[in-house]
Biotite code that builds the C-alpha atoms (Angstrom):
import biotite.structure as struc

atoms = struc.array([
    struc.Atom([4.204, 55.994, 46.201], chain_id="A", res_id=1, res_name="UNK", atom_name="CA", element="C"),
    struc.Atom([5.060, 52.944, 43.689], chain_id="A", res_id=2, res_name="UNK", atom_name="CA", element="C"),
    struc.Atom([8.519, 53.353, 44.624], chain_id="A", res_id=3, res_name="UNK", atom_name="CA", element="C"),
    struc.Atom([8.848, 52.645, 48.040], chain_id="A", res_id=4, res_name="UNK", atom_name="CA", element="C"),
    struc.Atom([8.176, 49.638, 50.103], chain_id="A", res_id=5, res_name="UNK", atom_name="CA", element="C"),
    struc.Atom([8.490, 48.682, 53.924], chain_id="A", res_id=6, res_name="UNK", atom_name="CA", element="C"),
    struc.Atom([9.343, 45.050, 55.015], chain_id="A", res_id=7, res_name="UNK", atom_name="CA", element="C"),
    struc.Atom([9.180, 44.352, 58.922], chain_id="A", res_id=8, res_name="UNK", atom_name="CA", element="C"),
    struc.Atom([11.738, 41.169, 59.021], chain_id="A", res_id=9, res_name="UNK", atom_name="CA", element="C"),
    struc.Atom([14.539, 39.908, 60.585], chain_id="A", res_id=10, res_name="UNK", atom_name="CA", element="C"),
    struc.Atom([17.810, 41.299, 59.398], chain_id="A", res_id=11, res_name="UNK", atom_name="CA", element="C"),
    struc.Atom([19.275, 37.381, 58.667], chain_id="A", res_id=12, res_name="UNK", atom_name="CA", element="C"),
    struc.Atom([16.518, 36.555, 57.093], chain_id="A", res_id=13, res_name="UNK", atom_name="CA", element="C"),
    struc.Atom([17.899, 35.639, 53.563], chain_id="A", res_id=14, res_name="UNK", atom_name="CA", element="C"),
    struc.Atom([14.592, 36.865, 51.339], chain_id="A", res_id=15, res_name="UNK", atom_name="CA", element="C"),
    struc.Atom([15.964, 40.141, 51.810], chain_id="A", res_id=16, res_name="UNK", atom_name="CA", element="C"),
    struc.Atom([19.129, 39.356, 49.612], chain_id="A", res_id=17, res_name="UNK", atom_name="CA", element="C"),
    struc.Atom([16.951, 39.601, 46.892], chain_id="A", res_id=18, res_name="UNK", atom_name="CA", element="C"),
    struc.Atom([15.245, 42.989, 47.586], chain_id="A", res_id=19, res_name="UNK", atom_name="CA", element="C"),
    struc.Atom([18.101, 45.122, 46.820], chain_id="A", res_id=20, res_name="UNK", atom_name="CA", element="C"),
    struc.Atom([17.776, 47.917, 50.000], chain_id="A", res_id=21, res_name="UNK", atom_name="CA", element="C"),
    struc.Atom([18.648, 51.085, 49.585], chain_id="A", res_id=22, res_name="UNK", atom_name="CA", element="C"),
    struc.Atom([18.044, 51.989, 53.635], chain_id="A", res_id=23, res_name="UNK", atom_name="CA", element="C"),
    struc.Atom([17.684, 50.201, 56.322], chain_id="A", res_id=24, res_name="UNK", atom_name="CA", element="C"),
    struc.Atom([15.997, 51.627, 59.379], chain_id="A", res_id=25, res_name="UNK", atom_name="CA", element="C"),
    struc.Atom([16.271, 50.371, 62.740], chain_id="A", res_id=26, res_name="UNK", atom_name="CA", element="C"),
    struc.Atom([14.164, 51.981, 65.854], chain_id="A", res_id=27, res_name="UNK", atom_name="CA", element="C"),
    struc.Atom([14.268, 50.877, 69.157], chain_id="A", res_id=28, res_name="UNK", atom_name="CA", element="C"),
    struc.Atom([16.567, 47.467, 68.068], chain_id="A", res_id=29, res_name="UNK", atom_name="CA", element="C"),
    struc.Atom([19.780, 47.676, 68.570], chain_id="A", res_id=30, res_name="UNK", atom_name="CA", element="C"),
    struc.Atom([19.495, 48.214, 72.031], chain_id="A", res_id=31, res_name="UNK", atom_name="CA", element="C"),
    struc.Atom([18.181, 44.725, 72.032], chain_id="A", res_id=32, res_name="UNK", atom_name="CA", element="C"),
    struc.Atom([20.248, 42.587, 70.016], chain_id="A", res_id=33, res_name="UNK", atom_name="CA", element="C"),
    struc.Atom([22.481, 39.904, 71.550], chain_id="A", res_id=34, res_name="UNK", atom_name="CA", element="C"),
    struc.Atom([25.606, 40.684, 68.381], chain_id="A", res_id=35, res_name="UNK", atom_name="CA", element="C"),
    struc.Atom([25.259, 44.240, 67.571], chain_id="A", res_id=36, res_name="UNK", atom_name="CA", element="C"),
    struc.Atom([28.419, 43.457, 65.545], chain_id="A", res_id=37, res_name="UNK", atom_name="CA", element="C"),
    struc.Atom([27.305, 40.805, 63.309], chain_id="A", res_id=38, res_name="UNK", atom_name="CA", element="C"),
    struc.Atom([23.902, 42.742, 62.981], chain_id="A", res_id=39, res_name="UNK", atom_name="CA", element="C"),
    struc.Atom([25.553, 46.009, 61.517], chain_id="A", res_id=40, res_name="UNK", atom_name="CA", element="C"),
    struc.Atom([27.510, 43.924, 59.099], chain_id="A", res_id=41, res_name="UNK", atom_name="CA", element="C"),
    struc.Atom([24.248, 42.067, 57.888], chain_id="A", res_id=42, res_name="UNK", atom_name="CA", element="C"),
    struc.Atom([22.857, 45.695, 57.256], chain_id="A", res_id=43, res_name="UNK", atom_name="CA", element="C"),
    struc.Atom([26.153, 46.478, 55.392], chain_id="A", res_id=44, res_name="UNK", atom_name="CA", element="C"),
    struc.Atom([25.431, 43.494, 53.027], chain_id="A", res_id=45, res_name="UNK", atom_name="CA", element="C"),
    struc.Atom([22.153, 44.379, 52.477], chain_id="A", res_id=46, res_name="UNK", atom_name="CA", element="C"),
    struc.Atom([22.808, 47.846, 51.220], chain_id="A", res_id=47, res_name="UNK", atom_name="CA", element="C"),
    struc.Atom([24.480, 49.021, 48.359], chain_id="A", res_id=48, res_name="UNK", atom_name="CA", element="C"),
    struc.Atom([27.535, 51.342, 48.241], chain_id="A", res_id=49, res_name="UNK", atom_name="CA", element="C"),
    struc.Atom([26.362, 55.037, 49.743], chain_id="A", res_id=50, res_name="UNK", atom_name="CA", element="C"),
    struc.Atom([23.391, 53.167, 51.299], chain_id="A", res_id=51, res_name="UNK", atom_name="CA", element="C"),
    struc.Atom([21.724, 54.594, 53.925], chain_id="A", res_id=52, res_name="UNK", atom_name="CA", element="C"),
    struc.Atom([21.558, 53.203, 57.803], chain_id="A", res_id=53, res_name="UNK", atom_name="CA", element="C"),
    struc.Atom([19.604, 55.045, 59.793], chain_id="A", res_id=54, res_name="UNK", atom_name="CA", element="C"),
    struc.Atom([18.888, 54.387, 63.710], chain_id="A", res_id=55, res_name="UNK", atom_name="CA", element="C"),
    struc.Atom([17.060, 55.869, 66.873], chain_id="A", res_id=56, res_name="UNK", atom_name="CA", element="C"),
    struc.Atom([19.091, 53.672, 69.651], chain_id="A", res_id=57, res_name="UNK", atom_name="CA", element="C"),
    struc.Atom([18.861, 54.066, 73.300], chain_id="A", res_id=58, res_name="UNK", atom_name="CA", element="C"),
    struc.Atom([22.525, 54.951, 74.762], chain_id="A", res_id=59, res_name="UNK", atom_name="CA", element="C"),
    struc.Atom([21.265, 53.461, 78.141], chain_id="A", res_id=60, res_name="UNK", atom_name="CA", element="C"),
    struc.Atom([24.947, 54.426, 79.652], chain_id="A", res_id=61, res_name="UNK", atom_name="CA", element="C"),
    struc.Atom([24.417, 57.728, 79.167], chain_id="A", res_id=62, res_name="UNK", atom_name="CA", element="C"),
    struc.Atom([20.575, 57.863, 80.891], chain_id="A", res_id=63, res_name="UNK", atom_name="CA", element="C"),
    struc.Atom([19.823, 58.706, 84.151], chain_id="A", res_id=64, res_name="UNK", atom_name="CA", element="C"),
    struc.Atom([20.827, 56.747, 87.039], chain_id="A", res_id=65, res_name="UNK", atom_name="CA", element="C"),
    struc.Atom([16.843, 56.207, 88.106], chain_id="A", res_id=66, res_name="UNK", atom_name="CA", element="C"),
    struc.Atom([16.153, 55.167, 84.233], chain_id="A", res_id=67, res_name="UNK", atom_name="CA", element="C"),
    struc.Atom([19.139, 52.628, 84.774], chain_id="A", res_id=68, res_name="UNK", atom_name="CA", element="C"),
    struc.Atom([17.746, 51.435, 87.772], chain_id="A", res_id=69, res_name="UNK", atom_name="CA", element="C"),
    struc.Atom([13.974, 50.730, 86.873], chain_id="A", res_id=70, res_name="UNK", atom_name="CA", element="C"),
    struc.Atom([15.863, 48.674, 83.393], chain_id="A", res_id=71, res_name="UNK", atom_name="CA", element="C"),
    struc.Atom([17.850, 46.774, 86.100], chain_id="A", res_id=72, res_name="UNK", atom_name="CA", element="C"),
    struc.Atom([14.834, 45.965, 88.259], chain_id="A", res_id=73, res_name="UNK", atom_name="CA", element="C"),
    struc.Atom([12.407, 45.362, 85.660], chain_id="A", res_id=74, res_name="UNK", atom_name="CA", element="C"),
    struc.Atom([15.353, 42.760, 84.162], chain_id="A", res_id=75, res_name="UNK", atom_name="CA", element="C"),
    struc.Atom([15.292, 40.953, 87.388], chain_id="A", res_id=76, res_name="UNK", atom_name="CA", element="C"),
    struc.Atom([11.893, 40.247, 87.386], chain_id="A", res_id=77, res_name="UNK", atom_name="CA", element="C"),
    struc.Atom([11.400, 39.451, 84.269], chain_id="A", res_id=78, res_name="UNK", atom_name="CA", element="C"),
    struc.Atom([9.467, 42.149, 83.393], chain_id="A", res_id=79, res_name="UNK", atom_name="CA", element="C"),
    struc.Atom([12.713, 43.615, 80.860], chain_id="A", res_id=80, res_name="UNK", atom_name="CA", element="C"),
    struc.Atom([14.956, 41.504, 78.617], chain_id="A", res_id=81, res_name="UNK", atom_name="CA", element="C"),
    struc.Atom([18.469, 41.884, 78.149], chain_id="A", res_id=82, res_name="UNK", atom_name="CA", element="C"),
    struc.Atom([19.607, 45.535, 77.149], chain_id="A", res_id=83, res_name="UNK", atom_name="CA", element="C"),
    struc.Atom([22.461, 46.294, 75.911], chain_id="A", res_id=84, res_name="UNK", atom_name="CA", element="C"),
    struc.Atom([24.221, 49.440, 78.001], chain_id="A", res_id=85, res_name="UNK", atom_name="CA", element="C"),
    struc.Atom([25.613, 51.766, 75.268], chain_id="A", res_id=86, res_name="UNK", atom_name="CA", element="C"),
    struc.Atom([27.377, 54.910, 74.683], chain_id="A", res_id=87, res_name="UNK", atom_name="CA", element="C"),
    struc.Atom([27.221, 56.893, 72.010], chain_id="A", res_id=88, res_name="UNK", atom_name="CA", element="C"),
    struc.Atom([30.713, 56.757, 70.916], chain_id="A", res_id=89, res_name="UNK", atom_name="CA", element="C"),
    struc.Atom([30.685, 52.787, 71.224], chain_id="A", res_id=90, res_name="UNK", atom_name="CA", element="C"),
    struc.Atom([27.604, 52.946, 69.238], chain_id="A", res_id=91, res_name="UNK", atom_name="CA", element="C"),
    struc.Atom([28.857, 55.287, 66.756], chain_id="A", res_id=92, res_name="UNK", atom_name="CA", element="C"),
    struc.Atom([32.297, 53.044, 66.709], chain_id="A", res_id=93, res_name="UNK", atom_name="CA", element="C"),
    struc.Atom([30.459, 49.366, 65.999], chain_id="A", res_id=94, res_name="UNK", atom_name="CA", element="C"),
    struc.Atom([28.570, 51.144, 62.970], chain_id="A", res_id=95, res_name="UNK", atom_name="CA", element="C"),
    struc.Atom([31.899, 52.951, 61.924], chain_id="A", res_id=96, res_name="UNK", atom_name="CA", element="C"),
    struc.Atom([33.756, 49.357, 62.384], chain_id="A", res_id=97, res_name="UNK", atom_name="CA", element="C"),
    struc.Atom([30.882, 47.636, 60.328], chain_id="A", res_id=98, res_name="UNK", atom_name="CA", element="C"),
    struc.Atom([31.788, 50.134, 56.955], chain_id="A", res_id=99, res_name="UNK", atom_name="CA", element="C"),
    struc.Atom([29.885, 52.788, 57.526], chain_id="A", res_id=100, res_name="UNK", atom_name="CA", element="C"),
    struc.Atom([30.482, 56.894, 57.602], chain_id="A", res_id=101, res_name="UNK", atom_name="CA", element="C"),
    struc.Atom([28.395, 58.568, 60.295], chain_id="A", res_id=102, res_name="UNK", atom_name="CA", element="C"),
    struc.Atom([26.275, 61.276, 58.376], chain_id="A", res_id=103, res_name="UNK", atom_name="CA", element="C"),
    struc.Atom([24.261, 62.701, 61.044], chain_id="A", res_id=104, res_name="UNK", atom_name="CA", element="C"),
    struc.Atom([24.997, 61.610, 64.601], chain_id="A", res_id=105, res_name="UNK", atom_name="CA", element="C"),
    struc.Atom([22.131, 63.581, 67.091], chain_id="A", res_id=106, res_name="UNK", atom_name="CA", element="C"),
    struc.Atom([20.969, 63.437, 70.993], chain_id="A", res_id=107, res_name="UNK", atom_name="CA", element="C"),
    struc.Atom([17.140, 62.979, 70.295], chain_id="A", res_id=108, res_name="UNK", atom_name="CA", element="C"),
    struc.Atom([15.455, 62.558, 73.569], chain_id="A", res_id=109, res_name="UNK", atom_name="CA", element="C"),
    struc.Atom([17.763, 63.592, 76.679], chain_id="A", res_id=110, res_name="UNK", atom_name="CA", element="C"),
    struc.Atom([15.813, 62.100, 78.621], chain_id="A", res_id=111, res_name="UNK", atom_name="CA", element="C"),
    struc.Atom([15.781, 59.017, 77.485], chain_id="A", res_id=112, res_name="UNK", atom_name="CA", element="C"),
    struc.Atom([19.392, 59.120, 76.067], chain_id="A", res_id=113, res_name="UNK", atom_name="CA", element="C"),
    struc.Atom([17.735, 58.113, 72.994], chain_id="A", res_id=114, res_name="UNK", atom_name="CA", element="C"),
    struc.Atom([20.102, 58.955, 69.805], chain_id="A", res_id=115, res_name="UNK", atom_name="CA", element="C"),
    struc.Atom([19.365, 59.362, 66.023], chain_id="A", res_id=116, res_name="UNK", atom_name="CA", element="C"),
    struc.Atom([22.525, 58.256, 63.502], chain_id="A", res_id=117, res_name="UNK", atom_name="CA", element="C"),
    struc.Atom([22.421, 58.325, 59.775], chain_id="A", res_id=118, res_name="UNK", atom_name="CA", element="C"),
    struc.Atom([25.250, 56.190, 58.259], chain_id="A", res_id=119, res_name="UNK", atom_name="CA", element="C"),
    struc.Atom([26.180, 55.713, 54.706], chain_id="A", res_id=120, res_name="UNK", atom_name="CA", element="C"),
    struc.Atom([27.746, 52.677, 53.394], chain_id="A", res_id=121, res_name="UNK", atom_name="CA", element="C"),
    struc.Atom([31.220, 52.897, 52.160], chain_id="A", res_id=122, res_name="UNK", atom_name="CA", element="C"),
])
């Protein structure tokens, strides 16, 4: 495809002004991410109007109490970093609060509490 290209960088990185996005995907990050606040408005800058955000985030507060408990060790040894404890609606409501409309909002591995959201930029 000559249309499509895939850039692995950091969201404030300021080479991406210049790209002009039309999605951003984020697997496995948010989770992560000290801000998730000032993260999901750096995506909103990045896209145009109707943009499309799409994430796969572990909801860790919504896993199993043994998941939650291997995280917690594996943090205190330093074998984890910091994870962010999430629900879906408070992950759903800081990508709502950063301008976006939840298109698809889906429960993608149970087991993991992992869940899939498409958002479009206002």
């Amino acid at each position: 495809m000559d249309n499509v290209t895939f850039e692995a960088a950091d969201v404030f990185h300021r080479s991406l002004d210049a790209h002009g996005c039309t999605a951003v995907l984020a697997f496995s990050v948010l989770h992560l991410v000290e801000e998730i606040g000032s993260v999901l408005r750096r995506v909103n800058e990045l896209l145009p109007t109707g943009g499309l955000f799409i994430s796969q985030t572990p909801c860790l507060a919504e896993s199993s109490f043994l998941l939650k408990l291997l995280i917690g060790l594996a943090q205190k040894v330093r074998l984890a970093p910091p994870i962010l404890s999430l629900t879906v609606v408070e992950l759903e409501a800081a990508i709502a609060g950063a301008g976006f409309d939840i298109a698809e909002s889906e429960l993608w591995d149970r087991k993991k509490a992992v869940h899939w959201i498409v958002a479009r930029k206002r």
